[in-house]
MIVOVEX-993830 format. One record per residue (C-alpha): x, y, z. Coordinates in steps of 0.1 Angstrom, whole numbers, padded with zeros to 4 digits, always signed. Layout:
<pts>
XYZ
...
</pts>
This chain:
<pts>
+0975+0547+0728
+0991+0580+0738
+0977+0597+0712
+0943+0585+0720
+0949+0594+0759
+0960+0632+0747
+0934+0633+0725
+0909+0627+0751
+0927+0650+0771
+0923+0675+0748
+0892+0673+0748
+0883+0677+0782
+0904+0708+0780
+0882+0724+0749
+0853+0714+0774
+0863+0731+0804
+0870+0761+0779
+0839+0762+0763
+0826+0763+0798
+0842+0794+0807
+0838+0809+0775
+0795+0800+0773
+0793+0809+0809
+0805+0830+0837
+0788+0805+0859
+0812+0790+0887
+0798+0757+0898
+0796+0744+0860
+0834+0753+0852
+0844+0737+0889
+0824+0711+0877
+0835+0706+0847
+0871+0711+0859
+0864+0682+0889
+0851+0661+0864
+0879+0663+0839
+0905+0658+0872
+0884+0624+0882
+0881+0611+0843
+0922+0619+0842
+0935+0603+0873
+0917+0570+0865
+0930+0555+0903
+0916+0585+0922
+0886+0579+0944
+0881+0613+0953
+0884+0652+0942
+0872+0679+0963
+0873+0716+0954
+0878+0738+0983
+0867+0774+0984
+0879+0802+1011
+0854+0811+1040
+0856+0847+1056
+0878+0825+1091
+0907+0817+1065
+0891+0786+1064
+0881+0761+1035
+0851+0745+1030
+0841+0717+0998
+0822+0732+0972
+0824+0710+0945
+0832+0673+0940
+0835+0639+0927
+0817+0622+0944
+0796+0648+0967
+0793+0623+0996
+0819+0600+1010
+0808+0580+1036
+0777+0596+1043
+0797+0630+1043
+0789+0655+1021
+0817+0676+1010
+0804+0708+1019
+0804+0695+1056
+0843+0691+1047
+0866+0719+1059
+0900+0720+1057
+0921+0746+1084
+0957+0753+1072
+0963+0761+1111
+0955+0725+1115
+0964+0711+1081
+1005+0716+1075
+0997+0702+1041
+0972+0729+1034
+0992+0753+1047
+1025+0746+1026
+1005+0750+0999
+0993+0783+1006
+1025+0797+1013
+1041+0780+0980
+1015+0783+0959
+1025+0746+0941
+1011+0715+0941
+1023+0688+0966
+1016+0650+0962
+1020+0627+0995
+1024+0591+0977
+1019+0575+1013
+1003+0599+1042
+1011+0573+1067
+1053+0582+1058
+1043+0625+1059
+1026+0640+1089
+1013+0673+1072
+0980+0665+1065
+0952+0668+1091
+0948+0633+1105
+0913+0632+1107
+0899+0630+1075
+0930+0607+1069
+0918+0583+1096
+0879+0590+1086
+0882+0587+1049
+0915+0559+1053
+0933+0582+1029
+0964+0562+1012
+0979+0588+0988
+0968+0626+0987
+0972+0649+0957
+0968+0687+0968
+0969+0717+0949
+0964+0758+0946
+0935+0774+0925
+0956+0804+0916
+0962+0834+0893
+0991+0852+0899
+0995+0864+0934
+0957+0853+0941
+0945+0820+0960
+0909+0811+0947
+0908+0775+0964
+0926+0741+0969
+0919+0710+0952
+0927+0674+0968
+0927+0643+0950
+0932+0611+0972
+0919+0573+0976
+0917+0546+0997
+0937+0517+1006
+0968+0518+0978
+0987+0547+0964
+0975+0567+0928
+1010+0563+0913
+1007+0600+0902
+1032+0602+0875
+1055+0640+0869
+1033+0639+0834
+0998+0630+0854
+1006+0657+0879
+1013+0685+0850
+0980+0675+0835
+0959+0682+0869
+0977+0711+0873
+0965+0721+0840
+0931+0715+0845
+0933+0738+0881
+0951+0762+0861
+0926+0768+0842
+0900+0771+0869
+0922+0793+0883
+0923+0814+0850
+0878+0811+0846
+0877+0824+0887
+0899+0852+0877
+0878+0861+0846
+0847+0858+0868
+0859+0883+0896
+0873+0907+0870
+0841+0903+0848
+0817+0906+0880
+0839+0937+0891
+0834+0950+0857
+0798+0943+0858
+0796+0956+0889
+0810+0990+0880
+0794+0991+0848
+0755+0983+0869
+0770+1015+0893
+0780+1042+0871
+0743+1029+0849
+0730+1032+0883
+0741+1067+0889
+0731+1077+0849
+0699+1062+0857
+0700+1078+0892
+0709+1116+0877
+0686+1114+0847
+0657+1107+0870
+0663+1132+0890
+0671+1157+0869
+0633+1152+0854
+0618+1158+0892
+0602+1189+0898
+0592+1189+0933
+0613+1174+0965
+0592+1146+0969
+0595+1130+0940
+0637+1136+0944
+0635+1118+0976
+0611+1090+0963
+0633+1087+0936
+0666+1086+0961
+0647+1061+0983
+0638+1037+0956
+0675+1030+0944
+0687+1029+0977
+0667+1005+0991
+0674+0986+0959
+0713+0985+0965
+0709+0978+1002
+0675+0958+1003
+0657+0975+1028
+0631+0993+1019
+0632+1013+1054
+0643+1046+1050
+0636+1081+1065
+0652+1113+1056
+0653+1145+1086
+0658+1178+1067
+0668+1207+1082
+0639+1241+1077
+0673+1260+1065
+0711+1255+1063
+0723+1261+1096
+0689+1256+1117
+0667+1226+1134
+0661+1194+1121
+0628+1176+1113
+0618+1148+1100
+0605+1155+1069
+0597+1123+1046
+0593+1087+1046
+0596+1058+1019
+0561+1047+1007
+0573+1012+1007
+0582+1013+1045
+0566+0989+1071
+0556+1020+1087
+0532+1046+1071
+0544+1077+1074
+0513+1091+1093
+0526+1068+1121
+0559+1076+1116
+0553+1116+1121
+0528+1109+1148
+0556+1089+1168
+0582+1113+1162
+0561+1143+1177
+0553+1117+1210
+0593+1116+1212
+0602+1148+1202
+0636+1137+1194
+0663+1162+1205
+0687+1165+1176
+0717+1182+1195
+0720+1157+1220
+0718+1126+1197
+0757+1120+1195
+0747+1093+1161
+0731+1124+1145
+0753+1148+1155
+0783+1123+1145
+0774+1120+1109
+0762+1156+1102
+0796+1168+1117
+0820+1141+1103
+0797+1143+1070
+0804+1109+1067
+0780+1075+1072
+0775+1057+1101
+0764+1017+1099
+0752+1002+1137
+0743+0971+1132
+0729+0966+1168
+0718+0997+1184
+0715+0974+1222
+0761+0969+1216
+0765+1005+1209
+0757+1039+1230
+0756+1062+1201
+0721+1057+1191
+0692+1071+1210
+0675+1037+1224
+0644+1054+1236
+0634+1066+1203
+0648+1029+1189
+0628+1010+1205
+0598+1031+1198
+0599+1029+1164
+0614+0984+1168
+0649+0996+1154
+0674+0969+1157
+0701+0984+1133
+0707+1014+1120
+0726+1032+1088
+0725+1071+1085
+0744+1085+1060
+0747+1125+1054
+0729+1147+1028
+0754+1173+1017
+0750+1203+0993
+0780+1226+0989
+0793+1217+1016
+0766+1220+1038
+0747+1192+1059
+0712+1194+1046
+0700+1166+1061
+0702+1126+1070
+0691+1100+1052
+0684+1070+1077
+0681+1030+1064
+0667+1010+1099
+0667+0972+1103
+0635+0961+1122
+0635+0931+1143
+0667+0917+1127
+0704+0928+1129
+0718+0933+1091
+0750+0945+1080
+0760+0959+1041
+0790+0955+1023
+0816+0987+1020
+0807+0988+0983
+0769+0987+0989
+0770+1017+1012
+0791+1042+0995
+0771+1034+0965
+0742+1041+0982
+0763+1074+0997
+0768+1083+0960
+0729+1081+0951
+0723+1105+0978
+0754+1129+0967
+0730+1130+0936
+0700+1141+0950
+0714+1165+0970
+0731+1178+0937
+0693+1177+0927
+0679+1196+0958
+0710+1222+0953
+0725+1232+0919
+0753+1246+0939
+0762+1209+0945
+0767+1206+0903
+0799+1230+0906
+0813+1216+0931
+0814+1186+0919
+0829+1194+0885
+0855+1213+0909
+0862+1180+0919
+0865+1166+0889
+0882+1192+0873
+0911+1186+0904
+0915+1147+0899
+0917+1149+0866
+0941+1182+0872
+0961+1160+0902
+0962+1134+0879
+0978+1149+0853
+1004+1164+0877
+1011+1134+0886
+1016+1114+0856
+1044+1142+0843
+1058+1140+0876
+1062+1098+0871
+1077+1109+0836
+1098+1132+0850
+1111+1108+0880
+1115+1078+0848
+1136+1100+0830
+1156+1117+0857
+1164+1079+0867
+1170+1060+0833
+1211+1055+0830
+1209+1056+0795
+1211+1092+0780
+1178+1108+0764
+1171+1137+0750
+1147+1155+0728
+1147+1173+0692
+1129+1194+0677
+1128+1198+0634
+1155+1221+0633
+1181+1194+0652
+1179+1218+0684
+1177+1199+0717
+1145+1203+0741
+1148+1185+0766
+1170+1162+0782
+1179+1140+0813
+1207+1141+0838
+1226+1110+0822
+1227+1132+0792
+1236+1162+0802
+1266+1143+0826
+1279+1118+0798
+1283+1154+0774
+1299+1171+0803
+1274+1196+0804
+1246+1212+0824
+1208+1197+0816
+1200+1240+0811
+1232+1241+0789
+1227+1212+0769
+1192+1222+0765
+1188+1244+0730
+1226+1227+0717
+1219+1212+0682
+1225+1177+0679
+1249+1176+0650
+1270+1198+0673
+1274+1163+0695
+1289+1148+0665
+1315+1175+0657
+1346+1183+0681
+1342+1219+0695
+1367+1231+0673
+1353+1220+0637
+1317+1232+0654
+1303+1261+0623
+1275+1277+0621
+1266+1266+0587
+1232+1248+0580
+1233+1205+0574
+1211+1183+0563
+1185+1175+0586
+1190+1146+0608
+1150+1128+0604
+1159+1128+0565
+1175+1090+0576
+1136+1082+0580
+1119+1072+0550
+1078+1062+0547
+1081+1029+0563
+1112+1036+0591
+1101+1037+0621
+1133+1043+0644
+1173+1051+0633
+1195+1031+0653
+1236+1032+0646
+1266+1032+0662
+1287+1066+0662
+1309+1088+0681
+1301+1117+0709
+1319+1147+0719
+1320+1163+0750
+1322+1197+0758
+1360+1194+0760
+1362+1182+0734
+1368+1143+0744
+1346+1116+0721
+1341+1083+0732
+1317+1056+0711
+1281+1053+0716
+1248+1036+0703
+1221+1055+0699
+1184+1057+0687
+1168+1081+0670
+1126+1078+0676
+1105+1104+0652
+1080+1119+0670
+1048+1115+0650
+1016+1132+0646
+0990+1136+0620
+1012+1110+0598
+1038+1142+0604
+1071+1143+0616
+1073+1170+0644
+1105+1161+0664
+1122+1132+0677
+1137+1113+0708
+1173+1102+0711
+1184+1078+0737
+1221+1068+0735
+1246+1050+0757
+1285+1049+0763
+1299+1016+0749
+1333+1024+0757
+1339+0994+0778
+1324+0973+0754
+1345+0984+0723
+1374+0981+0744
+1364+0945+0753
+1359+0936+0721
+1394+0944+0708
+1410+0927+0739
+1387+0897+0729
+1398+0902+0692
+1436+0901+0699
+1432+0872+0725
+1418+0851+0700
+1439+0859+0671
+1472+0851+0694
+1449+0820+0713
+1447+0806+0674
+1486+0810+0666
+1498+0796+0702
+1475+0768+0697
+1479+0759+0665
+1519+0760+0673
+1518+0746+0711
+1493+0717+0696
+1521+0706+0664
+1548+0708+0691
+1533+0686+0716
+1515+0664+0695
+1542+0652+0677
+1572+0653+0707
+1554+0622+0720
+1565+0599+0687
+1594+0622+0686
+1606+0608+0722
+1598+0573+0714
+1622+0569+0683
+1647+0587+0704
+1650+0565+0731
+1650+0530+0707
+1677+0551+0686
+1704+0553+0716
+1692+0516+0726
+1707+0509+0689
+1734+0530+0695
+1746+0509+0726
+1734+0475+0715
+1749+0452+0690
+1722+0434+0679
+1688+0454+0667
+1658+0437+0678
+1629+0436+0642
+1601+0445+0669
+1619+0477+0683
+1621+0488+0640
+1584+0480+0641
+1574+0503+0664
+1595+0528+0652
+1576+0524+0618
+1545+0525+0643
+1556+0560+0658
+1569+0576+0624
+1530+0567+0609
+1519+0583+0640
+1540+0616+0632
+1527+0615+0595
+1489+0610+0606
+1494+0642+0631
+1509+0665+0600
+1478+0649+0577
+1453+0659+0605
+1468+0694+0604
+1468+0699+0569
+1433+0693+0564
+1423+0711+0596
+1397+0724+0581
+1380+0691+0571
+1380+0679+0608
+1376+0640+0606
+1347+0620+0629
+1363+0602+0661
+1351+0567+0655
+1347+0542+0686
+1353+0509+0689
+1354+0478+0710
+1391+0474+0724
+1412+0455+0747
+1422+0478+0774
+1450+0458+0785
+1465+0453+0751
+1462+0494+0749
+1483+0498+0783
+1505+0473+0776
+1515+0492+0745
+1516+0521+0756
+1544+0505+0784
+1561+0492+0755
+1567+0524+0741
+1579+0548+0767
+1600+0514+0782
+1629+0532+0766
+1623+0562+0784
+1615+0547+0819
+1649+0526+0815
+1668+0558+0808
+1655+0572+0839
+1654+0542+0862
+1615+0538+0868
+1602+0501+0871
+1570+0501+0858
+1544+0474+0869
+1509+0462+0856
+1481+0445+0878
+1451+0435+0864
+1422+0428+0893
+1395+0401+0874
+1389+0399+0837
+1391+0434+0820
+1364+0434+0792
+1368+0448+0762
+1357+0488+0763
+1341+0510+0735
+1368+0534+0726
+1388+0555+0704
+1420+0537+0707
+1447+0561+0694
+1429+0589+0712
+1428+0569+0746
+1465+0555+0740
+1477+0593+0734
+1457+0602+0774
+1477+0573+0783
+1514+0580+0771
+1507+0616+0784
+1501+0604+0820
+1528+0579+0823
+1556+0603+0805
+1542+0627+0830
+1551+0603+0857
+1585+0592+0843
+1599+0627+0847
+1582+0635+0878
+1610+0606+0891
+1644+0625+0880
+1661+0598+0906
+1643+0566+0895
+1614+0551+0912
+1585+0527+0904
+1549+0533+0889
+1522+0510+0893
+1493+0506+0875
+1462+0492+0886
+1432+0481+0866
+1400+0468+0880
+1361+0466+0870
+1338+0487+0897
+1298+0485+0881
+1296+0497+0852
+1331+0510+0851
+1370+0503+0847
+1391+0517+0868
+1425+0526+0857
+1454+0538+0886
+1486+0554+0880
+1509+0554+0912
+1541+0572+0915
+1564+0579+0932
+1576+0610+0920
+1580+0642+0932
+1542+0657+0937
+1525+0684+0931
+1527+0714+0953
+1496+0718+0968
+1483+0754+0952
+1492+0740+0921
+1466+0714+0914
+1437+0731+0909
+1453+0746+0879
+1464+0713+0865
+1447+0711+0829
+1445+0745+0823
+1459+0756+0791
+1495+0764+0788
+1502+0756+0826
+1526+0734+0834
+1551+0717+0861
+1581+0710+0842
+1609+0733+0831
+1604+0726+0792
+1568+0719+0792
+1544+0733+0773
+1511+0730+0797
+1487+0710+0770
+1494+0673+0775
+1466+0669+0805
+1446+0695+0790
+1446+0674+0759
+1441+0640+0785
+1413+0660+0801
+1395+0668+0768
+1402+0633+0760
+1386+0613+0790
+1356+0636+0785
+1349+0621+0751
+1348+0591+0763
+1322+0601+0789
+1349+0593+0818
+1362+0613+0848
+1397+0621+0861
+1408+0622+0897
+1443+0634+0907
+1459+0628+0946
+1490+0646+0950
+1509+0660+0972
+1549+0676+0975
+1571+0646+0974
+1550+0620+0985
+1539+0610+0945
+1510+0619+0927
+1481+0591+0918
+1459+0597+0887
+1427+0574+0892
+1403+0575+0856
+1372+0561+0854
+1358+0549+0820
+1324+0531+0813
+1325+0498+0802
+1297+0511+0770
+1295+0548+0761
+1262+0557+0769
+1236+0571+0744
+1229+0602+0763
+1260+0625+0768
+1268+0629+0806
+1284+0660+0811
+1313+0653+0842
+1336+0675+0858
+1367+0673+0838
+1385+0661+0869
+1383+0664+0904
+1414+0666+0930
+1429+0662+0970
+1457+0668+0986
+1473+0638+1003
</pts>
């Protein structure tokens, strides 16, 4: 079944691909993407795709289905001023689902209240940094029970209309650019075929009133650079003929000097867009309304620098606006014909051209140079004979030299102390390149100019052209601290391995050890020798000979088996053997079972030896006698296992450290017996707790699940208060 669902789902997938990929067209890969959404999420009753208007609104575009309730989703917009949903999603850019809108107030209420909108999927149309759209999925009267794995899969689909509206803006852009500089090719070659001024200017109006759509243009010349203004041609396609045109224009007699729109552009040399000459006092409104000019854009024809005229676009009857892009397009159309009306304007702009391309260079080497002056590593440059020709300050400072005095050093000279330094040829250093290397990267030591080395890797990069060697690039870094670390770390381990290997025999097998001891002077002082306290003894001296077998074949590390135990019969064991010991040191020790304790999946010698460590532990924290009680009870899934005692505590700074290896309490102690209990509870998925306090006793509370789980839980190894 799943593989049939992701099957499917792949395959709406390779649709909404082959929808991008066949066509840049927007409404079929929305389409396809809405339809893929409303075939996934089988309880959704509604997807809407949202697109942004020019208020920072966003209105429906695209849906499944197009009308709900007689509302069509383009009559559907969603405010994020309004809409707190909408707007967290904006500013997080992540998908947010609402399984019941009447428990989250973010969403705008009215189309909750119009639509009775029960749960409400919403999500970003996004590609990197840029917001395309939202997406909603919701539906009426009971929740969609999105699953994580549902949610992941719309997001996919969005994604990828994310990714196709990307594409389209970057391939329209491209398009775009592409249809301009053809334009201007187109635009040039034409022009460059005119012979006469009229054809130029026909040829200028026709492809500017094809980029703006207007076929209304005039063009006022001046006689000569410098002098009057006339009006001098009009397009043939205008609603006026130009007989009429010249006629009004000599009724007028338009004063050029006083028109401050003329005079703006010609002196600013820059164009001027009015879309409503009545909202703007530039523009002379006698001569407007003469001619039935609502709007106006005058742009400036300049040659070498010099006005030569204006090239005015008129609305009639209509106010109309362009885009930016439109008009300086159309700006650089008429930059071409006045190149065409003045060669001069040819040099100047391959001046121009000649200085981008000149500022441009300038400033990619000064990028280089700020990327090298700022890298930490050391770089420098070689040419064939080993000599250095370049380099950057970290070089120059990590050499204890200059940049100009470490500029012309030879780079086996780096590798040499000052005094050994000859002047005899060596080998050169790109002979460690063979046909297929392609860098040299080692490890090797540096010597500064007094003379001091310290270690350093370093890369050797062959500078390559015509399949030719002609230099090379050497970027190297101090790794003192590292090589010093690395030897600290070397001789840490090597003593870690000894003290463990020797703290581990020591402790594990003092617990037996202590054991026999104490049923040895309980011989010594009885008359009559008890066959169970022998047993034990046997049970101890096994325990001492499975320690030493473990050791020996310590590199053959045995699997730690669990089993179903009794937990009581474990404690009560482990009382029986250090009962010697607490006797000896006059501690009462005392059992209470809370319920029935059930049987527990353990390793029982491992669990026993976390045991015997805690209640040795609390036997000589009571040098003067005392009692320990231990508790055992069932909470869930869990025993709970108590140690009380009162012994002597733990001073407060102390207890964070308890379990670390090697620290300890006690005078003879070798700080691994809780570190071993620690490591020991963990195993067994359990948790350690430790209340202590200086001289008011110490309780250890451990927690141990009735079943081992199949998933490892990783816990804290334990966790401790002060009292």
């Amino acid at each position: 079944m799943h593989a049939q669902a992701d099957q499917t789902r792949y395959a709406r997938l390779a649709k909404i691909s082959q929808a991008i990929n066949s066509n840049l067209d927007l409404n079929a890969v929305l389409d396809s993407v809405a339809a893929a959404i409303s075939e996934e999420i089988v309880l959704c009753d509604s997807v809407g795709i949202y697109l942004p208007q020019p208020d920072g609104t966003f209105r429906g575009y695209i849906g499944k289905p197009n009308n709900i309730n007689g509302v069509t989703l383009d009559q559907l917009i969603v405010d994020p001023k309004v809409d707190s949903l909408a707007a967290d999603i904006i500013r997080t850019r992540k998908s947010i689902y609402i399984p019941d809108t009447s428990l989250d107030r973010r969403p705008d209420p009215r189309p909750i209240e119009m639509f009775k909108i029960h749960s409400l999927l919403g999500l970003p149309i996004s590609y990197g940094e840029e917001l395309f759209g939202l997406v909603f999925l919701f539906n009426y009267g009971m929740s969609m029970n999105l699953s994580e794995s549902a949610i992941q899969t719309v997001e996919a689909y969005v994604n990828m209309a994310g990714v196709a509206i990307h594409n389209m803006h970057q391939f329209n852009a491209i398009q775009s650019l592409l249809r301009e500089k053809q334009l201007l090719l187109d635009v040039t070659r034409e022009l460059s075929l005119c012979s006469t001024t009229e054809k130029i200017l026909d040829t200028c109006f026709r492809y500017v009133g094809q980029v703006l759509n207007n076929k209304n243009i005039g063009v006022h010349l001046c006689d000569s650079i410098g002098s009057t203004f006339r009006p001098a041609r009009l397009s043939n396609h205008s609603d006026w003929t130009e007989e009429e045109w010249r006629k009004t224009h000599k009724h007028i007699k338009l004063n050029y000097d006083k028109d401050l729109l003329f005079q703006e552009v010609i002196q600013t040399k820059k164009y001027v867009l009015i879309p409503d000459i009545d909202a703007d006092p530039r523009p002379n409104h006698e001569a407007c309304h003469q001619f039935g000019i609502k709007g106006v854009f005058m742009l400036p024809l300049v040659a070498t620098a010099e006005v030569l005229g204006t090239i005015a676009v008129v609305s009639l009857g209509e106010v109309r606006t362009y885009s930016e892009v439109d008009m300086q397009l159309a700006q650089s159309i008429i930059d071409v014909t006045a190149a065409a009306l003045s060669n001069a304007i040819r040099m100047e702009q391959l001046e121009l051209i000649i200085n981008d391309r000149t500022e441009e260079l300038r400033e990619n080497h000064r990028i280089l140079e700020l990327i090298l002056n700022s890298a930490g590593e050391g770089i420098y440059g070689l040419n064939l004979d080993g000599r250095i020709t370049f380099c950057n300050p970290a070089a120059a400072r990590m050499l204890g030299l200059t940049v100009n005095e470490l500029i012309g050093q030879k780079h086996e000279h780096i590798l040499q102390p000052p005094d050994m330094q000859s002047g005899a040829s060596a080998a050169s250093i790109f002979d460690v390149f063979d046909g297929d290397s392609v860098i040299f990267m080692q490890e090797d030591l540096f010597y500064t100019a007094d003379g001091l080395m310290f270690p350093v890797e370093y890369v050797l990069t062959p500078i390559v052209e015509d399949n030719k060697i002609r230099g090379g690039v050497v970027t190297f870094r101090d790794i003192s601290e590292r090589k010093s670390t690395e030897e600290i770390i070397r001789k840490t381990d090597k003593l870690s391995v000894i003290g463990e290997l020797a703290a581990g025999v020591a402790h594990e097998i003092r617990n037996p050890l202590t054991t026999l001891r104490g049923f040895i002077q309980l011989l010594h002082t009885s008359p009559h020798t008890k066959r169970e306290n022998l047993d034990i003894m046997l049970s101890e001296l096994d325990r001492i000979n499975f320690i030493v077998s473990e050791l020996l074949f310590i590199a053959k590390p045995q699997c730690i088996t669990f089993h179903q135990k009794d937990l009581t019969l474990i404690l009560e064991n482990v009382i029986q053997l250090l009962h010697a010991q607490a006797n000896m040191n006059n501690v009462e020790i005392q059992m209470e079972m809370t319920g029935e304790i059930p049987h527990i999946t353990c390793a029982e010698s491992q669990l026993k030896q976390a045991f015997i460590n805690i209640v040795k532990n609390a036997i000589e924290s009571m040098e003067d006698g005392g009692q320990l009680f231990i508790q055992v009870n069932v909470k869930d899934e869990l025993v709970v296992i108590r140690f009380k005692d009162s012994g002597c505590g733990v001073a407060k700074d102390r207890i964070p450290k308890l379990g670390e290896p090697f620290y300890t309490t006690k005078e003879k102690g070798i700080g691994l017996g809780l570190m071993v209990t620690f490591q020991i509870i963990k195993h067994h998925h359990g948790r350690i707790h430790i209340e202590s306090a200086e001289g008011a006793g110490t309780t250890v509370q451990i927690e141990l699940p009735i079943v081992l789980p199949e998933d490892y839980v990783e816990h804290l190894p334990y966790t401790y208060s002060t009292l």
